[in-house]
N, C-alpha and C positions, 0 to 999 in steps of 0.2 A: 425636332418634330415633337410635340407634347399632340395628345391625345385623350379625351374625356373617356373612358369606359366603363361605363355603370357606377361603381361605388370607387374607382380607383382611377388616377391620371396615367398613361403611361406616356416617358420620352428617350427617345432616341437619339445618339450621336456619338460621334467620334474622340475621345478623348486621347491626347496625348501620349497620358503613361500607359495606359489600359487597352486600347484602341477601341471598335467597336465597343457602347455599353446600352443597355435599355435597362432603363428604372422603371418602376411601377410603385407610386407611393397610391397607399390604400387609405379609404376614408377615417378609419383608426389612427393613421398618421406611420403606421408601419412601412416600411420601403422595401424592395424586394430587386438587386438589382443583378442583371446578367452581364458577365464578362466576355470578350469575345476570345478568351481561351477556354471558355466552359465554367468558369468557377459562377456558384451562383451565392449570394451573399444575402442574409433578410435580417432585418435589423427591426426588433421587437420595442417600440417606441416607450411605450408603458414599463415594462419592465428592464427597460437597457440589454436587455441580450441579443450577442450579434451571434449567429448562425450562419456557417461556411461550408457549403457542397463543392467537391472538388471533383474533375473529370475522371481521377482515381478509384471513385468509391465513398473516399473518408469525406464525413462531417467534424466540422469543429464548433462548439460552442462557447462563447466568450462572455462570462458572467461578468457584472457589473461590481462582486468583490476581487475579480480578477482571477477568479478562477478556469482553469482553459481547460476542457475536455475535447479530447479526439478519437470517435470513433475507425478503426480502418477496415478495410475491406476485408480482412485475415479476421475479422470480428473480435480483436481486442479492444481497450479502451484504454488510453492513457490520460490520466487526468494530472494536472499542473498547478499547485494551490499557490496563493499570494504569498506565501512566506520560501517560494522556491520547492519546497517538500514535491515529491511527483506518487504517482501510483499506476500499475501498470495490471489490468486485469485481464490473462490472456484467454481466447476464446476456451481451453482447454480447462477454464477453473483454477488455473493458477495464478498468484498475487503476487506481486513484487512494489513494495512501497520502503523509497527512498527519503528520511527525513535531514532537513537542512542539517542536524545536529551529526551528520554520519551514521547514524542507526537506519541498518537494512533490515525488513519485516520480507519473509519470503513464506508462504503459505503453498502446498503443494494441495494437488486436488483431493488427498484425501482429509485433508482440514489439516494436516501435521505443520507447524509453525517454527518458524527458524528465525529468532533474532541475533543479529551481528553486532555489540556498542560497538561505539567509540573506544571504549578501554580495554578491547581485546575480551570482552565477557560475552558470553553464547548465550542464549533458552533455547530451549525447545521445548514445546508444549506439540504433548498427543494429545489424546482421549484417554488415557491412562493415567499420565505426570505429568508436571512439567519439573523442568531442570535447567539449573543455572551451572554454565559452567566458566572458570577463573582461570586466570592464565598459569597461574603455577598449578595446575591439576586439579586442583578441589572442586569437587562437585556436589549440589545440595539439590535432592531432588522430593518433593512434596506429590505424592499421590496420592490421587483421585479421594480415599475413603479418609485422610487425613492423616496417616502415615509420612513421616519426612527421615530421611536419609542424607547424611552430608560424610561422605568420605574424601579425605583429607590428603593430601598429594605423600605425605611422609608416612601413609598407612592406618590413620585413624581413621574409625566408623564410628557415627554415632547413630542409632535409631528411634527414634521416639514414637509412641505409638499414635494415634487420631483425637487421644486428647492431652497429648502434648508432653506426657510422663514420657520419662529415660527410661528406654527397658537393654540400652546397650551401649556399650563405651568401649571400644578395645582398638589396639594397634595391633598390625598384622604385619608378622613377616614377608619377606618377599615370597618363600614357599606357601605363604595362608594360614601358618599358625599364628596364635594371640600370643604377642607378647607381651601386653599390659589389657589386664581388666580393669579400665577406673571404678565401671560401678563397684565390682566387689571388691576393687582397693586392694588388688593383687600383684601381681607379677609372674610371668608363667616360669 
């Protein structure tokens, strides 16, 4: 059954896979079609973007670089980029974005940042530092005023101040005493 309605045709019938469907192509050349499971699909002529309402809640949008966003009814979003990478923004402010390479980015609601590589290396970025840390222990962490800090899995500390001068160099026992000053080229 095809129909004229004002700026848009609409038709009806019965299809095979789908059963029940009504289309509605609009004078733009957009289409607008209804499944008879509830899924309702609009397909944005001009700009290639197809658009999915599901009986559920969730919307999905299907960009024409193949990028796929889906809204769900929990009010997250998870978005799906062409090179496989995903991102997952959940209603509570929280981030989780997963890159083709194995690098997990996880962001908690008060901005604090968690990176995972591939080779076993961490960040974390506050609002104060961030910091790298390496699988045999070492850690290098650069705060906020320009200050960086790398101590070293065998008990070295080195500190350097915000414009980048050595103000400290020493290994530390397991108890915390220095046992080697390099800057003053000691030994305790």
């Amino acid at each position: 059954c095809n129909v004229l309605v004002g700026a848009c045709s609409v038709s009806s019938g019965i299809n095979a896979e789908y059963g029940r469907l009504v289309t509605m192509t609009f004078f733009n050349g957009d289409t607008k079609k209804t499944y008879q499971d509830g899924r309702v699909v609009y397909q944005f002529l001009k700009d290639g973007i197809t658009q999915t309402q599901r009986p559920d809640g969730s919307e999905t949008t299907l960009f024409p670089t193949g990028q796929e966003e889906t809204k769900k009814p929990d009010g997250s979003i998870h978005i799906k980029y062409p090179d496989n990478s995903t991102k997952i923004t959940y209603s509570n402010g929280e981030e989780k974005s997963v890159y083709n390479d194995g690098t997990v980015v996880t962001v908690d609601r008060t901005g604090q940042k968690l990176i995972l590589l591939p080779n076993g290396q961490r960040e974390v970025h506050t609002a104060s530092f961030k910091r790298r840390e390496y699988p045999d222990g070492t850690t290098k962490t650069v705060f906020n005023d320009g200050r960086q800090e790398t101590v070293h899995s065998n008990g070295r500390i080195r500190k350097k101040d915000a414009k980048g001068n050595l103000v400290s160099d020493v290994v530390l026992n397991k108890a915390g005493g220095v046992v080697v000053d390099y800057l003053n080229r000691r030994a305790a």
